[in-house]
C-alpha positions in Angstrom: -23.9 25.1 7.5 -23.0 24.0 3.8 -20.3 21.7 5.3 -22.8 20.1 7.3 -25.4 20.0 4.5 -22.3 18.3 2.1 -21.3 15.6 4.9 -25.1 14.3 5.8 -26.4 14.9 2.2 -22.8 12.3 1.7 -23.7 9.9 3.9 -27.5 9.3 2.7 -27.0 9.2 -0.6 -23.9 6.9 0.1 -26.3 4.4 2.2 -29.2 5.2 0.2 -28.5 6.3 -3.4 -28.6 9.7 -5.4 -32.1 8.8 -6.8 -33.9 8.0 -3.9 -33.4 10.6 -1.0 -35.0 13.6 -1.5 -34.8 17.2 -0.5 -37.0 17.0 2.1 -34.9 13.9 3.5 -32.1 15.4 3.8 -33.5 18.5 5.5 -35.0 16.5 8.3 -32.8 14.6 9.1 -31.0 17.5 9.6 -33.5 19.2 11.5 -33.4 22.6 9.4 -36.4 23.5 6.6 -35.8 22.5 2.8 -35.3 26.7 2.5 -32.4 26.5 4.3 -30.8 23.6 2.2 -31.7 25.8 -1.1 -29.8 28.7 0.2 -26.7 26.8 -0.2 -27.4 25.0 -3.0 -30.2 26.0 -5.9 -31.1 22.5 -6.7 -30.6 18.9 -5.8 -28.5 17.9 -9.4 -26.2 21.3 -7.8 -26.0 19.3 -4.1 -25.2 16.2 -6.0 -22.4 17.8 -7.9 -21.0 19.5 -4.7 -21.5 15.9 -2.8 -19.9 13.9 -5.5 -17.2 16.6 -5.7 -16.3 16.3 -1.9 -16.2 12.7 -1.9 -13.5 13.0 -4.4 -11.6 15.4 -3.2 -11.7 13.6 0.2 -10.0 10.2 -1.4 -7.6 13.0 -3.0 -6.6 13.7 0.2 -6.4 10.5 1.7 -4.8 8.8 -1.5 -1.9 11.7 -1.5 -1.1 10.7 2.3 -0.7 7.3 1.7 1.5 8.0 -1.3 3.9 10.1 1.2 4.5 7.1 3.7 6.5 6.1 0.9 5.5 2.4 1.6 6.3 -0.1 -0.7 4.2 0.2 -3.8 2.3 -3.3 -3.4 0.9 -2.6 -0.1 0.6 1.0 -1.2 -2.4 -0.4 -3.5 -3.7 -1.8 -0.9 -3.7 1.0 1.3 -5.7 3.1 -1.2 -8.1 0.1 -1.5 -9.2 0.3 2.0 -9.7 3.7 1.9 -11.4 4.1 -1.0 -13.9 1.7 0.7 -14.0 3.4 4.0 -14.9 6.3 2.0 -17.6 4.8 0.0 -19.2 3.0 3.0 -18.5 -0.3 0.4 -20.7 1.2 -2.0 -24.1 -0.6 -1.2 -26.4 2.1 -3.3 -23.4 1.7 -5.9 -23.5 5.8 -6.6 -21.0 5.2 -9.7 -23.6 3.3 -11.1 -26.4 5.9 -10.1 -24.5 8.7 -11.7 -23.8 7.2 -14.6 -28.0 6.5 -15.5 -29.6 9.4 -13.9 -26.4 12.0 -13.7 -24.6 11.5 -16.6 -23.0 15.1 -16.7 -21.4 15.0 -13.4 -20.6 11.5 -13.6 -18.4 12.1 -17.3 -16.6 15.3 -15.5 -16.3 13.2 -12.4 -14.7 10.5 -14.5 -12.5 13.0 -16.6 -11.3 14.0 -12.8 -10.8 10.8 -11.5 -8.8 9.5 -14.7 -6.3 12.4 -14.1 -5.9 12.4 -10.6 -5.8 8.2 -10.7 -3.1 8.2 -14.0 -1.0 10.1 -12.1 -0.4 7.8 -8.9 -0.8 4.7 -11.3 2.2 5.7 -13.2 4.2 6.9 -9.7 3.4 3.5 -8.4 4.3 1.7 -11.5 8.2 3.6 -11.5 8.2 2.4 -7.9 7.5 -0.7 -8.6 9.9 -1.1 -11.5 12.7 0.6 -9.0 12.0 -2.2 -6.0 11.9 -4.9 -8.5 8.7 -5.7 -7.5 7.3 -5.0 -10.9 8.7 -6.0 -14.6 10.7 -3.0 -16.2 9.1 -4.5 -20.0 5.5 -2.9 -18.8 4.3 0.1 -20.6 3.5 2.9 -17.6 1.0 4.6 -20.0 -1.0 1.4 -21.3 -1.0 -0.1 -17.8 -2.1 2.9 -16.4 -4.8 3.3 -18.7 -5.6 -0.2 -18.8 -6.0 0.1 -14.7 -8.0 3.0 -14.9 -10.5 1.3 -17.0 -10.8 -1.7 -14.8 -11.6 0.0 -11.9 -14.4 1.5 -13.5 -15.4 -1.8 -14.8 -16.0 -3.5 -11.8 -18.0 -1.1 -10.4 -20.7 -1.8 -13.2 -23.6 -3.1 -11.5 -25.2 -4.9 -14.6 -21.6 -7.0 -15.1 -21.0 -7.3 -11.2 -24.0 -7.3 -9.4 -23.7 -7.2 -5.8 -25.7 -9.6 -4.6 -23.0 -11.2 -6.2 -19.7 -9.8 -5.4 -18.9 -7.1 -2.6 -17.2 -4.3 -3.6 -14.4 -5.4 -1.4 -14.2 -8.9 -3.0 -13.9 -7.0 -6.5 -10.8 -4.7 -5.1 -9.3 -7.4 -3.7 -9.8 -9.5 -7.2 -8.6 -7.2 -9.4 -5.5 -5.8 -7.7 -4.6 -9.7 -7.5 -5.5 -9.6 -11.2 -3.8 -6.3 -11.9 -0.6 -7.2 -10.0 -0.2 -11.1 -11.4 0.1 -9.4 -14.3 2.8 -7.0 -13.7 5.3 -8.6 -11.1 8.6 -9.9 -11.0 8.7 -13.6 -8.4 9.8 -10.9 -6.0 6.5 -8.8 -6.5 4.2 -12.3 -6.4 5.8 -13.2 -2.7 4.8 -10.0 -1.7 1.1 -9.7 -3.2 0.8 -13.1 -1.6 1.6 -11.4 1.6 -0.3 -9.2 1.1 -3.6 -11.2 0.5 -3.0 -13.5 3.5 -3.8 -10.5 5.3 -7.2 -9.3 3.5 
């Protein structure tokens, strides 16, 4: 039962946002009482933490999959990109954003999670990268990582990039183009370019 409670808890407050569905929501739509819901979890903040917890370590799983096909470390990026969105439904109730002002706690530990988890394949992709010649062997792994890290989370700011503006697609796809212009050798630019004839 507290799998289903995680996944349909997920998908409203994907489509919906963390603010606005309620307890009561969820349990209906679920067809069970509220009691049942607090059984597994004490309070909504506690489901919220579990949801936003699952969601990661779902993309975990799916990034760490990708990275085994071994595929070459452009399209690699682009790979996790799509998933990321399939994940996060392309992030219409923008649940960053919703952590961040009304769950700050789990959104810094989320973030501290992320930046770990994220460095980690930045850097692996980066040596890849460098190895194929796709990349410039002058970059700094640890600034670039960092410096991608930080952009990621930038673009998901609502108040910079609203999206009525910019889908969250559209922001992916502009800043790998951004990230990678920056990086690659002429080899690595005829292969982003292939790559975004494709998006």
């Amino acid at each position: 039962m507290r799998d289903k409670i995680l996944e349909k808890s997920n998908e409203l407050f994907l489509n919906l946002g963390f603010k606005s569905v309620t307890m009561d929501e969820i349990a209906s739509s679920l067809g069970v009482s509220k009691k049942t819901i607090y059984k597994y979890f004490k309070n909504k903040t506690e489901l919220i933490d579990a949801v936003a917890l699952h969601i990661f370590n779902s993309i975990c799983c799916g990034i760490d999959g990708i990275c085994e096909l071994n595929l070459n470390p452009i399209n690699e990026l682009f790979s996790i990109k799509r998933l990321i969105l399939e994940n996060l439904k392309d992030e219409k109730s923008s649940p960053q954003y919703q952590l961040q002002k009304y769950y700050p706690k789990i959104y810094a530990s989320l973030k501290q999670k992320q930046f770990h988890v994220m460095q980690d394949c930045v850097i692996e992709n980066l040596k890849k990268g460098i190895e194929n010649k796709l990349y410039r062997d002058t970059i700094d792994l640890e600034f670039i990582s960092r410096i991608y890290f930080n952009g990621m989370i930038g673009i998901k700011d609502k108040d910079l990039f609203p999206l009525t503006k910019y889908s969250m697609n559209t922001l992916m796809n502009y800043y790998l183009e951004y990230h990678l212009r920056g990086i690659c050798t002429e080899k690595g630019i005829q292969q982003l370019e292939n790559q975004l004839k494709l998006k």
